[in-house]
C-alpha positions as CSV (number, residue, x, y, z in Angstrom):
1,X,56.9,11.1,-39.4
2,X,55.4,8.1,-37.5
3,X,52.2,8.2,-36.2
4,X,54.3,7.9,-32.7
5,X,56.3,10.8,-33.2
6,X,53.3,12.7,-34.2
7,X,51.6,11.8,-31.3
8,X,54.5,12.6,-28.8
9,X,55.1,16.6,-30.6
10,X,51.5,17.3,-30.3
11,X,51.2,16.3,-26.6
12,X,54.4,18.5,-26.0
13,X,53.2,21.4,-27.6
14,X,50.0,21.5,-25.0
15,X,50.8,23.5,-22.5
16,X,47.6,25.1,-21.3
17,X,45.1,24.1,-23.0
18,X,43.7,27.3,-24.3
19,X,43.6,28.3,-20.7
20,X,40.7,26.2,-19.6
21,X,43.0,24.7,-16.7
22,X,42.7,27.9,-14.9
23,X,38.9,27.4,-15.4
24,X,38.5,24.6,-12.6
25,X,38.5,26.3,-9.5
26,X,39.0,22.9,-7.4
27,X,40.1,19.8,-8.8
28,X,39.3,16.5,-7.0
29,X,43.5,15.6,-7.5
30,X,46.3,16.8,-8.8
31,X,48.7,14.5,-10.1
32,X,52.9,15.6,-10.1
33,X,54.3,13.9,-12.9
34,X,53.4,11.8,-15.6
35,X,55.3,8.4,-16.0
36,X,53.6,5.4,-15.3
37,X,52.7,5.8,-11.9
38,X,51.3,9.0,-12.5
39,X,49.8,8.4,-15.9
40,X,47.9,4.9,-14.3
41,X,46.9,7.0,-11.7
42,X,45.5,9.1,-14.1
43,X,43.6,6.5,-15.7
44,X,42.4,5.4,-12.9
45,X,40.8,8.5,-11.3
46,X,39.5,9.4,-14.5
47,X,37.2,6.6,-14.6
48,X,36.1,7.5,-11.3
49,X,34.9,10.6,-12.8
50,X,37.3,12.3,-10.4
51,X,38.2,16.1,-11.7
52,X,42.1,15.2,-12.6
53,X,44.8,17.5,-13.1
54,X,48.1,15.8,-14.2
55,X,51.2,18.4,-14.1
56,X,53.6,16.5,-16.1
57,X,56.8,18.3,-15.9
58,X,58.0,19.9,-19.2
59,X,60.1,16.9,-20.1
60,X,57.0,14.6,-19.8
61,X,56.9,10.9,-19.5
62,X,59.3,9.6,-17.3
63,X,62.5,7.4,-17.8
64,X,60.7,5.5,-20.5
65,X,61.5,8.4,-23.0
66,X,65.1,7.7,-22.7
67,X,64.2,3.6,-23.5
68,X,64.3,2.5,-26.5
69,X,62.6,-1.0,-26.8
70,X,60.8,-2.3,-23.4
71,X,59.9,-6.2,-23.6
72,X,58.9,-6.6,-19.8
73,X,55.7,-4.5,-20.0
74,X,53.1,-7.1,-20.1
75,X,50.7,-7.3,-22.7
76,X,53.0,-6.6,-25.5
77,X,54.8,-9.8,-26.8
78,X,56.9,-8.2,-29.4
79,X,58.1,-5.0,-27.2
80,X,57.3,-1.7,-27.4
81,X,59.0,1.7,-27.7
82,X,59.7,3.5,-24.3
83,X,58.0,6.7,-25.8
84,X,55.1,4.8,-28.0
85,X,53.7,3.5,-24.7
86,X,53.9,6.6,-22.8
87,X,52.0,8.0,-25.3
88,X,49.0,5.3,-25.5
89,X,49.3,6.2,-21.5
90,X,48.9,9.5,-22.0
91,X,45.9,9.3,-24.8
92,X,44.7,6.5,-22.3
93,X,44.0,9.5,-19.4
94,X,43.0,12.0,-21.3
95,X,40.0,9.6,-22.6
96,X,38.8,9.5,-19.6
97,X,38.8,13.1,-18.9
98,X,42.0,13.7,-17.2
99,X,43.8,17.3,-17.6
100,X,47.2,17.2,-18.4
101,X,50.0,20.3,-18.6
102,X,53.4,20.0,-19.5
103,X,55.0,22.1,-17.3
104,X,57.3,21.9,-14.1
105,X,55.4,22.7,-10.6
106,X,57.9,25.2,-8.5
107,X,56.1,25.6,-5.4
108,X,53.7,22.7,-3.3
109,X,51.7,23.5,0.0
110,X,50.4,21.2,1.9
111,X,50.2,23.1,5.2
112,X,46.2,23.7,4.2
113,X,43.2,23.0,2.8
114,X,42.5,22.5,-0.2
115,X,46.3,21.9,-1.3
116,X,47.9,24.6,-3.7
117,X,50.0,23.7,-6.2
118,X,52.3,26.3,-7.9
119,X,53.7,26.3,-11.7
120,X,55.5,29.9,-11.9
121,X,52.9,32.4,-11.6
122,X,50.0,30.3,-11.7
123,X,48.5,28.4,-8.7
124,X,45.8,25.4,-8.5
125,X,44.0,23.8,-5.8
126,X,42.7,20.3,-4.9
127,X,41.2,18.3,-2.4
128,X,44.1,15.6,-2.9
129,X,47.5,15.4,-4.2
130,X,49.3,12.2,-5.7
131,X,53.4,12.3,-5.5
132,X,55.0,10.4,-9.1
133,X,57.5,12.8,-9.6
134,X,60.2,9.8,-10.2
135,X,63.5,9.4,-9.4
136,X,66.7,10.1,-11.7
137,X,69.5,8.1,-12.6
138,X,72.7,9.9,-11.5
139,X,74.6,9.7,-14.6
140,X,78.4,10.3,-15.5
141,X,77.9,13.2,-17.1
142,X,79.9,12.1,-20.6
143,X,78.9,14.0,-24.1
144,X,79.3,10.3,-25.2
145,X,76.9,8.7,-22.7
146,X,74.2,11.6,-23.4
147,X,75.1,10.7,-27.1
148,X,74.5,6.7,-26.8
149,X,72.4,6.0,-24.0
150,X,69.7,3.8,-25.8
151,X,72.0,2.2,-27.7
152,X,74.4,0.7,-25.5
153,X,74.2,3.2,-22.8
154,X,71.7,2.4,-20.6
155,X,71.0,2.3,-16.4
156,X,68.5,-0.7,-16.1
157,X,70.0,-4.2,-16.0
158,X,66.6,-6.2,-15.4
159,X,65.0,-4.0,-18.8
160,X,68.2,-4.6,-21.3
161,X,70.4,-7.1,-20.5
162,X,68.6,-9.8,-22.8
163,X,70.1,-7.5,-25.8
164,X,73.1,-8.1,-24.6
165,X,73.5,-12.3,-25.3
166,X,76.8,-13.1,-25.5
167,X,78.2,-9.4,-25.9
168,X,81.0,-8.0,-23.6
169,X,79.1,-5.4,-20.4
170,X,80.8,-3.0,-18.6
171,X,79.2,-1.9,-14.8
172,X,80.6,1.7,-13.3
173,X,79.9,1.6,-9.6
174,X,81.0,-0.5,-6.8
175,X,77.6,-0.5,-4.4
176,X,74.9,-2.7,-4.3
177,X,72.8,-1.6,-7.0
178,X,76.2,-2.1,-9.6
179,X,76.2,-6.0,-8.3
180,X,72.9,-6.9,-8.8
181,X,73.6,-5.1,-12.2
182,X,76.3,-7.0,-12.9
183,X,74.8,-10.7,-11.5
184,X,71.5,-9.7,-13.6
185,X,74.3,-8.9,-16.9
186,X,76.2,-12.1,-16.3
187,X,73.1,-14.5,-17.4
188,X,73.1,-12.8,-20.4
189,X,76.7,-11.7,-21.3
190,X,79.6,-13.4,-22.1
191,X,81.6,-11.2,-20.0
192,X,81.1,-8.3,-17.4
193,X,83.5,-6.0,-16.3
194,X,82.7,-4.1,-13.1
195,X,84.6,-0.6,-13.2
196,X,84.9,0.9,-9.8
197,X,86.9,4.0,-8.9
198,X,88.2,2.2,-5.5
199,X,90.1,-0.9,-4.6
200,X,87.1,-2.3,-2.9
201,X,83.3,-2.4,-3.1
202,X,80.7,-1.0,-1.0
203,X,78.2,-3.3,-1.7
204,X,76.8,-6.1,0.6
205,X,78.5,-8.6,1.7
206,X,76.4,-11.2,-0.1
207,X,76.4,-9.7,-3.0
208,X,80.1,-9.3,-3.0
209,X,79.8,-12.9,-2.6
210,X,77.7,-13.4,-5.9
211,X,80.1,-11.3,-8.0
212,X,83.5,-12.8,-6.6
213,X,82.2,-16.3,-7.2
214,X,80.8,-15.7,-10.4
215,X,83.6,-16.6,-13.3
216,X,82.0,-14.0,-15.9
217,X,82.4,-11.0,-14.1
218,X,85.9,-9.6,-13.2
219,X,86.8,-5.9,-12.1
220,X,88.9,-3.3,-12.5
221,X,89.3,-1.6,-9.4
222,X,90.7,2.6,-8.9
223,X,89.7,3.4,-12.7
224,X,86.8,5.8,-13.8
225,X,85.2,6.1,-16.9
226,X,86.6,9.2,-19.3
227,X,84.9,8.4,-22.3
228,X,82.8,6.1,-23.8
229,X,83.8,4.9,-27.4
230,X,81.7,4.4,-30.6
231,X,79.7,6.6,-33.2
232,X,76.4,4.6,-33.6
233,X,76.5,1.9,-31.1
234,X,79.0,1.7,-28.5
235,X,82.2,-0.2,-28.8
236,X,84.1,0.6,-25.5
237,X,85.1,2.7,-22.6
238,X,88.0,5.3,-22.3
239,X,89.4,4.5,-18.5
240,X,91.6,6.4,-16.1
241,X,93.4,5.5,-13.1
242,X,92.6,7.4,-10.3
243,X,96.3,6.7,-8.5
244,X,98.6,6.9,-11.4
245,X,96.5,8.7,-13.9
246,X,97.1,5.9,-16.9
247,X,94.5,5.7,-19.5
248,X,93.9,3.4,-20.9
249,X,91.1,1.4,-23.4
250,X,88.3,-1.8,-23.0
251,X,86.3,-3.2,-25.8
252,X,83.0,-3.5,-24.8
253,X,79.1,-3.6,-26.2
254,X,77.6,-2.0,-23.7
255,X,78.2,0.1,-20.5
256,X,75.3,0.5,-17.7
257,X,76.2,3.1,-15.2
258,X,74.7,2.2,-11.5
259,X,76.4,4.7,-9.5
260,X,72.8,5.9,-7.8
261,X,69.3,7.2,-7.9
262,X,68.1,10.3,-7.1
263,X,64.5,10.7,-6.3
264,X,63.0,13.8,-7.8
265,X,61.8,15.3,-4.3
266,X,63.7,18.9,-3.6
267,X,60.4,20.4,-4.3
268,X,58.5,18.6,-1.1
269,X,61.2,19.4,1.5
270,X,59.5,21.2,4.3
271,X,56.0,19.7,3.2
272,X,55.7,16.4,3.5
273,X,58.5,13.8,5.6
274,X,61.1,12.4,3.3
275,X,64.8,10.1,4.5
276,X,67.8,10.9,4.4
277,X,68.3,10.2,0.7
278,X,65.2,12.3,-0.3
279,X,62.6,9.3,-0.8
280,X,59.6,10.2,0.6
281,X,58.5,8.2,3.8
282,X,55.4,5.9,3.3
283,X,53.5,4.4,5.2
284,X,49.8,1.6,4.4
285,X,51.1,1.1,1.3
286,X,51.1,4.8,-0.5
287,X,50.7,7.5,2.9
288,X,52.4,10.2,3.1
289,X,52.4,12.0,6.6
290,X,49.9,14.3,5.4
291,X,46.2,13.2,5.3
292,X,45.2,13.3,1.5
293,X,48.8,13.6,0.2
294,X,49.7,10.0,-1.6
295,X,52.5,9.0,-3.1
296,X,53.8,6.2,-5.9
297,X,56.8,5.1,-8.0
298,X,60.6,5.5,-7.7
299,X,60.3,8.4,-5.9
300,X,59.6,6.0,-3.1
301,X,60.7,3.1,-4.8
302,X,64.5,2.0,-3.5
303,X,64.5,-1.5,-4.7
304,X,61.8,-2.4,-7.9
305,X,62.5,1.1,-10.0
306,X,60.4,-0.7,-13.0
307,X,57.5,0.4,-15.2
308,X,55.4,-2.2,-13.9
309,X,55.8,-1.4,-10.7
310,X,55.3,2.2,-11.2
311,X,52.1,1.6,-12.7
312,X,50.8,-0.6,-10.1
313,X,51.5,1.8,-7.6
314,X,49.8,4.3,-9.0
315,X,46.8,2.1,-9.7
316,X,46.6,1.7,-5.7
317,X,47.2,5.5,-5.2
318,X,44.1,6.5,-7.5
319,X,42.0,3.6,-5.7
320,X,43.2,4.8,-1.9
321,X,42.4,8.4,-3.2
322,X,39.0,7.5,-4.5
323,X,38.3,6.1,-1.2
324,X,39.3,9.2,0.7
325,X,37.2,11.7,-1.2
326,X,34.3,9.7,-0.8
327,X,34.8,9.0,3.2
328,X,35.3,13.2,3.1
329,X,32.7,13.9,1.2
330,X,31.0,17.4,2.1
């Protein structure tokens, strides 16, 4: 076993830490989740020798568990595993004294002072809350995509299309996050199939545009994806026509499904203000509409949805949050 793996098992068996969570009777934050916004965040408030609580969810660590090599995380020239740099995250907070649980929260209130946050039976309070719950990638929902998502399988265009140099992509999806995949794929593939269950897109009109204009990608337009093809890697797509019911088979080296986002927010409705789509409403950078409650990543992220990004945001968070608790000190 790698020291990686080793790493990752022991930071999932911690659930409560001997019980000494339930010791601190008000943390200075709580932090929901624990990807990179909330791990940086972490980092960051721990340094400010703010009491941290991070509730990381029982499947800890964000969308970077699922990746398997990232090369656009700076300061790591040769790459890095998705899962090996959540965990140097992870070891990162809790160096500088930052609590963290793996365990889901099923119950937030906001409505008072200090906030309470639930996780089953068990409730903890803080002065100030910071939101990095996520966002998940709506997926097809194939055995075979669960299977080979990592390798070939994958939902990010801008974080694997390099592997992809002169390989055959397939796109599922016909909106505009599925063409920027598939103009992002086409400086890197050979060629790029956009599979789309209609007979027209829903994208905008310039990026319509980019894709009709752009010789490597072509479509195939009222098919979905049934299958996807291959034992270790993938090696095509099962298709079926939605009008006649036809199947048929495409070679391809890899298939990125882009038919949506879903933020992980269900648990604030009712709390705090959130859009029609369920991304919660922001405002000076990392405000939610409740004093004290902050916010940052994809789950209010609708366009960047990277690692970076993530992390930066929750660098800002913890450094807005600081500033708070020390304009409300008591």
């Amino acid at each position: 076993m790698t020291e990686t793996n080793s790493a990752i098992i022991r930071y999932e068996r911690l659930c409560l830490l001997d019980g000494e969570l339930l010791k601190k009777p008000l943390y200075d934050v709580i932090i929901i989740g624990s990807g990179p916004a909330g791990l940086t965040a972490a980092i960051y408030t721990g340094r400010a020798k703010l009491s941290t609580l991070v509730i990381g969810g029982a499947a800890w660590g964000g969308q970077l568990m699922l990746t398997n090599k990232v090369e656009n995380f700076p300061g790591f020239p040769n790459g890095i595993l998705g899962p090996e740099l959540m965990a140097n995250m992870l070891k990162q907070a809790e160096s500088f004294g930052a609590k963290i649980m793996f365990d889901n929260v099923t119950a937030v209130d906001f409505s008072s002072r200090p906030f309470k946050i639930s996780v089953s039976d068990r409730v903890f309070e803080s002065k100030t809350v910071i939101l990095a719950t996520g966002a998940s990638t709506v997926w097809l929902g194939l055995p075979s995509e669960a299977r080979l998502r990592g390798r070939g399988v994958s939902a990010c265009a801008t974080c694997d299309a390099p592997f992809f140099m002169n390989k055959k992509a397939v796109v599922v999806g016909g909106g505009d996050t599925a063409m920027d995949e598939a103009l992002a794929l086409s400086k890197y593939a050979r060629e790029v199939t956009v599979v789309h269950r209609r007979d027209r897109l829903r994208a905008s009109k310039i990026l319509q545009d980019g894709v009709f204009t752009n010789k490597k990608v072509n479509f195939v337009w009222n098919n979905i994806v049934i299958d996807i093809l291959g034992e270790e890697r993938v090696e095509g797509v099962k298709l079926k026509n939605v009008q006649t019911g036809e199947e048929s088979t495409l070679a391809t080296d890899a298939v990125f499904v882009a038919i949506g986002q879903r933020p992980n927010t269900e648990i604030f409705k009712g709390q705090i203000a959130l859009d029609e789509k369920g991304y919660v409403i922001v405002h000076d950078e990392n405000k939610t509409n409740v004093e004290g409650v902050y916010v940052a990543g994809d789950n209010q992220d609708k366009r960047y949805k990277q690692a970076i990004t993530a992390a930066g945001a929750g660098c800002k968070a913890a450094l807005d949050t600081e500033k708070y608790l020390q304009e409300h000190a008591s």
